[in-house]
SELOVEX-217934 format. One record per residue (C-alpha): residue number from 1; x, y, z. Coordinates in steps of 0.001 Angstrom, whole numbers, plus 500000, padded with zeros to 6 digits. Layout:
REM residues N
nr  px  py  pz
NUM  X  Y  Z
...
***
This chain:
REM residues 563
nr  px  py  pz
1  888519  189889  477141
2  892073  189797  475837
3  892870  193076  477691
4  891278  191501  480781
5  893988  188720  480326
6  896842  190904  480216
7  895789  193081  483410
8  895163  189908  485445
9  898026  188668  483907
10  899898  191685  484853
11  898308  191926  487828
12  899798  188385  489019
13  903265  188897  488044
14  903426  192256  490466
15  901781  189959  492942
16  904645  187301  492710
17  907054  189971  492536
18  905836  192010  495850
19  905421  188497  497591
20  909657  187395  496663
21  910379  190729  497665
22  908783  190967  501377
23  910288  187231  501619
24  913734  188218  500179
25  913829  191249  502376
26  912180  189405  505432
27  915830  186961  505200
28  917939  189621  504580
29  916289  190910  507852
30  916941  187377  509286
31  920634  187472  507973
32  921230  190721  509688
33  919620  190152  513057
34  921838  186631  512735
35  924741  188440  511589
36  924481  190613  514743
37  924323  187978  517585
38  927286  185919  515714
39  929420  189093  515670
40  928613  189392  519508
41  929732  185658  519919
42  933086  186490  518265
43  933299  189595  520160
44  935468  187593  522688
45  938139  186858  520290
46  941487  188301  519159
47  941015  188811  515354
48  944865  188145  515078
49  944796  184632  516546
50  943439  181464  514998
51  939918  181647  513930
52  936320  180387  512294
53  934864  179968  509167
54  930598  179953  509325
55  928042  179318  506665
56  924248  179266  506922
57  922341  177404  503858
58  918908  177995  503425
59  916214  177460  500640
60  919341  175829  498783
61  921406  179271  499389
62  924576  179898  500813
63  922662  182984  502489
64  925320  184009  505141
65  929383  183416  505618
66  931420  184769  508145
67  935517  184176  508206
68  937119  185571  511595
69  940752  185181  512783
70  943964  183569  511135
71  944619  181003  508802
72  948500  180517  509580
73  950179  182416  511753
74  953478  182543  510477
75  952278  184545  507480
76  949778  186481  508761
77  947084  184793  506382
78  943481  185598  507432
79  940667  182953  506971
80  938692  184018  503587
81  935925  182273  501754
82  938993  180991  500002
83  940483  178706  503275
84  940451  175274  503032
85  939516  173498  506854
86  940413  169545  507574
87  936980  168504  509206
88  937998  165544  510209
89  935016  163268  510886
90  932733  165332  509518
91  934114  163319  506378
92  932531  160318  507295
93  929507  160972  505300
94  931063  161374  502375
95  932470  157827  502519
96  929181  156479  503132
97  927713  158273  500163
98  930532  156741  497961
99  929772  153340  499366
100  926262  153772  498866
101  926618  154568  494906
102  928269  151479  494831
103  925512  149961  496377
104  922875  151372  494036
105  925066  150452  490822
106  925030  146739  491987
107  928223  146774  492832
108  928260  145506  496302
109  925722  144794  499133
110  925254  146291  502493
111  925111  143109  504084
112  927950  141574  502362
113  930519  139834  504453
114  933525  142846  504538
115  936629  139728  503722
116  934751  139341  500500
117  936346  142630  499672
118  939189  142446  502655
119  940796  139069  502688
120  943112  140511  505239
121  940594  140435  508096
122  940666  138112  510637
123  937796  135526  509690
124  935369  136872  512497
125  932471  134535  513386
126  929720  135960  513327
127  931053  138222  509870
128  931340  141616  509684
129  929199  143186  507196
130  929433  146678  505226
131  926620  148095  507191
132  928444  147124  510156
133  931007  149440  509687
134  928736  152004  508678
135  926843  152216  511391
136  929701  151587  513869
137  928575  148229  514958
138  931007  146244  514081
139  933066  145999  517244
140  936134  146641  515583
141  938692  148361  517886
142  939248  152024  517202
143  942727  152598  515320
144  943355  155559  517001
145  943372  153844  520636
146  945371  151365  518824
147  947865  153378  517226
148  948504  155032  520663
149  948721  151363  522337
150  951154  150639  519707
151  953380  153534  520512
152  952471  156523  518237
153  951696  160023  518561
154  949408  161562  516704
155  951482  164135  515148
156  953548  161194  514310
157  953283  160482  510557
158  951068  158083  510139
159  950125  156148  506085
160  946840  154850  505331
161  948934  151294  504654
162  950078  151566  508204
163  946241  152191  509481
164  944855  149473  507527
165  947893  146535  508237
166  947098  147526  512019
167  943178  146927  511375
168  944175  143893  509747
169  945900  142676  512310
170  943588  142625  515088
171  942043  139060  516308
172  939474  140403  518954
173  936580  142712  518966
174  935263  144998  521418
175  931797  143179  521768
176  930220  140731  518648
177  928979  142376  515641
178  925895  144188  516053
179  925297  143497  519629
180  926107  147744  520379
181  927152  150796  519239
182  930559  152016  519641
183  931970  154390  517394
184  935395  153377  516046
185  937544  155005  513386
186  938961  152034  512075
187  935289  151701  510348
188  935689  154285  508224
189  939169  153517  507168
190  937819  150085  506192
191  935344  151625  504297
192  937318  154021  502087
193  939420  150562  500967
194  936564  149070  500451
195  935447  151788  497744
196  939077  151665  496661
197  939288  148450  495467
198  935540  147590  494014
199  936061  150868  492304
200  939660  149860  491199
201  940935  153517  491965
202  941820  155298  494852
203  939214  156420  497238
204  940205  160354  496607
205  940320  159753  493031
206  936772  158038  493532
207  934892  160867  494979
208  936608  163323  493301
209  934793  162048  490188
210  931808  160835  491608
211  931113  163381  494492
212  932732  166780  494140
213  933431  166958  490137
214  929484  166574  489688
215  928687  168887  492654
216  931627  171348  491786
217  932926  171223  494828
218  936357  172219  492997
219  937925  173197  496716
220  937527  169762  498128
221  939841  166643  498456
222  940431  163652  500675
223  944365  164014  501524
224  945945  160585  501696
225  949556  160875  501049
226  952268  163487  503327
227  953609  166335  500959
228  949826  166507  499523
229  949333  170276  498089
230  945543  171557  499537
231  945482  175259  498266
232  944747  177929  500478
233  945307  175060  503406
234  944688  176620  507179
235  946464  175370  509722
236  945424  174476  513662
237  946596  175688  516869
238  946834  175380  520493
239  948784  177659  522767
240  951218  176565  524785
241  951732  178443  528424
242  950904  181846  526194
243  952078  181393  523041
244  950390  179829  520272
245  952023  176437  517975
246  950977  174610  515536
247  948886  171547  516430
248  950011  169018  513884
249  947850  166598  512521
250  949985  163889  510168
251  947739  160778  509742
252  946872  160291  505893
253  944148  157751  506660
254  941232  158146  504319
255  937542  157879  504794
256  936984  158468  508818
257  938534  161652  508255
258  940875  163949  505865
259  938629  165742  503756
260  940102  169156  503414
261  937433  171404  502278
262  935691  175200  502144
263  932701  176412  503529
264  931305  177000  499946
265  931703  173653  499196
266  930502  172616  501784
267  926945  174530  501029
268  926967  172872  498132
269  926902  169364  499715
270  924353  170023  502153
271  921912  171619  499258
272  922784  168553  497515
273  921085  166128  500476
274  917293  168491  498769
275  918052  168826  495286
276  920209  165442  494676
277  922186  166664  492066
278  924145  163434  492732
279  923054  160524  494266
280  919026  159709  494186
281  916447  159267  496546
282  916849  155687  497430
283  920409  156334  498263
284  919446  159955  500601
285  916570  157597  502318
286  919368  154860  503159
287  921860  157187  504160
288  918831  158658  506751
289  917600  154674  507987
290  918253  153879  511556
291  919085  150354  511913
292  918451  147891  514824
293  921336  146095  517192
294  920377  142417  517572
295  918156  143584  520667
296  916269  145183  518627
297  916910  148826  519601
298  918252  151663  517860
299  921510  154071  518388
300  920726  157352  516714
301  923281  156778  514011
302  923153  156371  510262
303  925446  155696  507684
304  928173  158893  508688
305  925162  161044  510171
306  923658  160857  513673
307  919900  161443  513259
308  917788  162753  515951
309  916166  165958  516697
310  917211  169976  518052
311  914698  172362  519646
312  911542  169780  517931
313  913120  169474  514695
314  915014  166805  512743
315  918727  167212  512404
316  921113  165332  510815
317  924655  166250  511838
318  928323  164936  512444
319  931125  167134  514177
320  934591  166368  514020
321  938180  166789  515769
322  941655  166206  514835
323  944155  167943  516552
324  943035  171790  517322
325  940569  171500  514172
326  937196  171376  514848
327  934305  170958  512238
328  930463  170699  512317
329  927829  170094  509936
330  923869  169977  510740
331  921304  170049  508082
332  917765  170573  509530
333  915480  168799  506419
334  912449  170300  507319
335  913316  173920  507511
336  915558  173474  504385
337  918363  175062  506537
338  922180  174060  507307
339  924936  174894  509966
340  928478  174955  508894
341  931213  175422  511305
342  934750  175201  510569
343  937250  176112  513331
344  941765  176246  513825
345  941584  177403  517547
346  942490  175060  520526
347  941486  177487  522589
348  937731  178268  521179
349  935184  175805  522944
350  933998  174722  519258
351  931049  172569  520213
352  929621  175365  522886
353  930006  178073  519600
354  927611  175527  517385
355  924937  175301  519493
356  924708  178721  520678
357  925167  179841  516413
358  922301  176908  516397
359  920062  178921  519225
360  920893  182176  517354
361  919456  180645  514113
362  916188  178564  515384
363  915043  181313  517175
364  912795  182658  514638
365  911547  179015  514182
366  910813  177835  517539
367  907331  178610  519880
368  909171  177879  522985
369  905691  178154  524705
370  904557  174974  522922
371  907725  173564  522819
372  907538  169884  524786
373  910383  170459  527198
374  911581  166483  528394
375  909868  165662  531272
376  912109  165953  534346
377  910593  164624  537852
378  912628  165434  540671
379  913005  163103  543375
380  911800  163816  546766
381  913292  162940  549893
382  911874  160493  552051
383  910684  160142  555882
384  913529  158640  557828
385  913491  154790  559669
386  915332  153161  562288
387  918245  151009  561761
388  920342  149157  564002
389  923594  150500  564189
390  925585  146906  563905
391  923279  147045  560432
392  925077  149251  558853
393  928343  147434  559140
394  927556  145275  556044
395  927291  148393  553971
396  931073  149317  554625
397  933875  149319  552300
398  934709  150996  548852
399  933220  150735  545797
400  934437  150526  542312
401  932802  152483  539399
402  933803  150746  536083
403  932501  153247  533640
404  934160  156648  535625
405  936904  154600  537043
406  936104  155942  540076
407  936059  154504  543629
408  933682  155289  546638
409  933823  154731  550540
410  931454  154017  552589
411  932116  153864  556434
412  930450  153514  559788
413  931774  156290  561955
414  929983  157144  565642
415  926686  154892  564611
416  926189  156891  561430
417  926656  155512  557961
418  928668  158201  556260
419  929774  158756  552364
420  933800  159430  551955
421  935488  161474  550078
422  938594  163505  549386
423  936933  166547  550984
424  934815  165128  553791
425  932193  163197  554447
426  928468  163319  554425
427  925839  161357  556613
428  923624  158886  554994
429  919827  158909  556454
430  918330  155484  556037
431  914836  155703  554305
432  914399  151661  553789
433  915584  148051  553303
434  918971  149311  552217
435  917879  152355  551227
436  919606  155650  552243
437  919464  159309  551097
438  922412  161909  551601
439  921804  164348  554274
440  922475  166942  552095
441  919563  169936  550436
442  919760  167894  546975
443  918139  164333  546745
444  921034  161580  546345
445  919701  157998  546903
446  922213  155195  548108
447  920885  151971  547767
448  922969  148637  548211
449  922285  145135  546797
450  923753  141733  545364
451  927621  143478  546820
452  926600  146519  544122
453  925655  150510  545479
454  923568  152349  543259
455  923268  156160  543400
456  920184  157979  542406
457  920266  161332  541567
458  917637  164035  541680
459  916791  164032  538106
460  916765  159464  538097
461  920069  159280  536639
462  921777  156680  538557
463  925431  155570  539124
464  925977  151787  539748
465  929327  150565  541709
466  930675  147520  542911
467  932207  146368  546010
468  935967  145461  546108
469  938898  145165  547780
470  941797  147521  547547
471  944889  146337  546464
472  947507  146399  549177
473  951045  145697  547283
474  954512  145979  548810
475  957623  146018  546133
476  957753  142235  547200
477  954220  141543  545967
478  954240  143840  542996
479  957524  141880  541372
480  955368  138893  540084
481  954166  141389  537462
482  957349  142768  536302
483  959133  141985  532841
484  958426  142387  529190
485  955136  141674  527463
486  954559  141640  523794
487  951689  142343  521488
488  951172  140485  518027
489  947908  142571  517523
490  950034  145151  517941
491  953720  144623  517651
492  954733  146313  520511
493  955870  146208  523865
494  955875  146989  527332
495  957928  146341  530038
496  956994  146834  534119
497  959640  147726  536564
498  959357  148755  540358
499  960216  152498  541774
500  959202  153690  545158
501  956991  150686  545434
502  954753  151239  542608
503  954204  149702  539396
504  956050  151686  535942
505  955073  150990  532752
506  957844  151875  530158
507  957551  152009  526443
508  960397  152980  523978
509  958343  155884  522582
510  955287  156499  525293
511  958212  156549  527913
512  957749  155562  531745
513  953976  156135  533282
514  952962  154603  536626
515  950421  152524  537102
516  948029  152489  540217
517  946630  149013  541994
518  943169  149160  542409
519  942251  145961  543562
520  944222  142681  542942
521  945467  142503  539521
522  943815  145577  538619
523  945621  148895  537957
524  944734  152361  535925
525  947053  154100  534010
526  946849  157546  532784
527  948776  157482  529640
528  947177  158003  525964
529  945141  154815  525473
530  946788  152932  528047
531  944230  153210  530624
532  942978  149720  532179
533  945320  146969  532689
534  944070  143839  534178
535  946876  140925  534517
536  945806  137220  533434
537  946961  134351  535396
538  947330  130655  534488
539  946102  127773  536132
540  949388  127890  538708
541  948429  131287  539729
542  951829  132659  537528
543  950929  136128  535590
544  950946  135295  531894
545  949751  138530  530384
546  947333  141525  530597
547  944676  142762  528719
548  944389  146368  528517
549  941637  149045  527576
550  940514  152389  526907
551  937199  153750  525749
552  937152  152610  522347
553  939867  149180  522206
554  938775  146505  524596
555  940582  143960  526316
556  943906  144054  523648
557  946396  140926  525104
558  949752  141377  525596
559  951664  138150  526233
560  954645  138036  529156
561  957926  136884  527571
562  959911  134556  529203
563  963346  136279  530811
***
């Protein structure tokens, strides 16, 4: 009996060993069939030029690294398993974490009012919460559109004080609390404060002890202060005509970016979201919760991670860019498997490298026969009608896309409604009640209504525009908009003169840009955030300001000083 024991006993272990072999081998097979296609990615790439760092995590394994191209330049450094990479908003997460084990110890709420910890906000009504800035709902303006309104550069140097006095200065919000989603920086700087002062140290001295101590992540740091020593630091790059120069990145603002880290350490933070070395399941499930906007919907993001789901499987990621550095993280929970990407190189289409080291990786996972591909129904085009040619007159005139800042023609020419643009013109056939498709192979729709054209693509993506007027200014008409205007939000200004009868916008630092009328009172600009202007009026009709925007700062007032 007892020798019966030991043989099946024997017998087993042999078993278990055989079976971790074939699956040990069967990865290293993986690894190397992985190792291949990257190598063939990279193949495109001067080895002597700014580079990437990889790393592949799975079954709680740093199972594959690859380091390719230059570190710095001007000492011929390569990137190692050594180099520590800013991945700037990849670092988000990380202040979410920290706010979250604050949460769990009691020590603040998610859906506490944010002045309870930031007196310095304005007094917003309805109240910002913590989970607002979390989950990028708060409507707070971004503080890099805002630091480029306010005159900076972003290889200017640029304090965490001077990020959070700006935040702290701003009166108006982008939409009210919870009502969208718009992803804003100055969130995440709020954030790291937050931790800062509930935890009564600084917010790199915080997760330094909480986060990366516990995880040994000994090669990590938030960088908050200029001068900072990061060991084995890379640097980024862009080229410039031919030659490649350093692409300076100066801003010491904490918590929506400035974690300087390695692709080691990095494996040990994603293994950490399975085996919660720190942190605890409460605080992982939170950090995974989609909320809902106060219609109810959801956004697809989560406490520093967007959630949703790559070739039918559930991915949590973030990416990141600040000035020619590019980062990525996805961890894939249900294969136990993790993407690390950590790029220096301007000139390397980052995001396009991910997904296709992504494709290389899933491969093995995914039955692309049973693989639900989105359903895509094309549109058709339909049988032509009559129209009366005088009809079609109340269809002409341009028309003003708001999202693309784009404008449209539309014009009548020999009894044939026709769609203008810089390179010609196409017919439109009318279908129905002001309905018309493009007389083109592809299906476009045109469809007008309530002064608004909508176009309808093949796939059912559609593009709505409204009808305007052009502006028509003369030097005469544009003066009424000259002068000096002044920002307390900001504390800047900006003065408009006239040259060659158009509008310039001058700056002390941004310098002169001009401005082009769109319709009355309306003109785009194309310099850093300064994009949308819109002048306000008074009762009299006399121009008393302008509002100005870009994609992630709404409607910031600037006030006209008297002369």
């Amino acid at each position: 009996m007892r020798t019966t024991f030991k043989f099946i006993t024997s017998l087993l272990l042999v078993l278990n060993a055989v079976t971790s072999y074939a699956q040990n081998i069967g990865e290293e097979i993986n690894i190397h069939r992985i190792s291949i296609k990257i190598d063939s990615l990279l193949s495109h790439y001067n080895a002597n030029e700014p580079g990437v760092a990889i790393g592949l995590v799975k079954n709680n394994k740093l199972v594959y690294e690859k380091y390719f191209g230059m570190a710095n330049l001007d000492y011929g450094i390569p990137i190692n398993k050594e180099t520590s990479f800013h991945v700037a908003s990849v670092s988000k997460q990380f202040t979410a974490f920290a706010i979250l084990l604050l949460e769990d110890e009691g020590k603040l709420s998610l859906d506490d009012d944010i002045r309870a910890y930031l007196p310095e906000m304005h007094d917003f009504e309805p109240k910002i919460t913590i989970a607002h800035l979390l989950n990028h709902t708060s409507g707070l303006k971004d503080k890099y559109n805002l630091l480029r309104l306010s005159g900076w550069t972003l290889d200017d140097v640029i304090t965490n004080e001077q990020v959070l006095q700006l935040i702290f200065n701003q009166e108006t919000l982008n939409f009210k609390p919870n009502d969208k989603h718009m992803y804003s920086n100055a969130n995440y700087a709020l954030l790291a404060e937050i931790v800062a002062r509930v935890s009564k140290m600084s917010f790199s001295e915080f997760t330094q002890k909480r986060i990366f101590e516990p995880l040994q992540m000994y090669d990590s740091q938030f960088v908050d202060q200029q001068g900072q020593v990061v060991k084995n630091k890379s640097l980024s790059y862009l080229k410039v005509d031919s030659t490649y120069v350093e692409d300076l990145f100066n801003n010491f603002s904490v918590g929506a970016t400035n974690l300087n880290t390695t692709i080691t350490d990095l494996s040990k933070w994603a293994i950490n979201y399975d085996i919660k070395t720190v942190g605890n399941e409460n605080i992982f499930r939170k950090m995974k919760t989609l909320r809902h906007l106060n219609n109810g919907e959801t956004y697809g993001y989560a406490n520093g991670l967007f959630i949703n789901t790559y070739k039918g499987f559930r991915r949590l990621e973030h990416s990141g860019q600040d000035a020619s550095y590019q980062a990525y993280l996805a961890i894939f929970p249900e294969l136990n498997f993790s993407v690390i990407f950590t790029n220096t190189n301007g000139e390397i289409n980052g995001a396009r490298m991910v997904y296709d080291i992504m494709d290389i990786c899933l491969e093995q996972y995914v039955d692309y026969e049973t693989l639900e591909s989105p359903a895509v129904v094309k549109l058709t085009h339909q049988s032509p009608v009559s129209i009366k040619p005088e009809e079609l007159m109340q269809y002409e005139g341009h028309y003003w896309d708001e999202g693309d800042k784009y404008s449209r023609e539309i014009k009548v020419e020999n009894d044939t409604l026709r769609f203008i643009t810089k390179n010609g013109n196409t017919a439109l056939v009318p279908v129905g009640e002001h309905a018309f498709e493009m007389d083109i192979d592809d299906y476009v729709g045109i469809s007008f209504a309530d002064n608004k054209m909508t176009i309808t693509l093949d796939d059912g993506y559609q593009i709505i525009s409204e009808k305007y007027t052009p502006a028509d200014y003369t030097a005469t008409t544009l003066e009424e908009f000259t002068g000096k205007y002044y920002s307390s939000e900001l504390n800047a200004y900006y003065s408009f003169f006239i040259e060659e009868e158009q509008l310039i916008a001058k700056h002390t630092r941004l310098g002169d840009f001009p401005l082009k009328a769109i319709k009355n009172d309306y003109f785009i600009g194309h310099k850093g955030s300064f994009l949308k202007v819109v002048f306000v009026r008074n009762a009299a009709k006399d121009v008393i300001g302008f509002e100005v925007s870009s994609s992630r700062a709404k409607n910031v007032v600037f006030t006209k000083l008297k002369s």
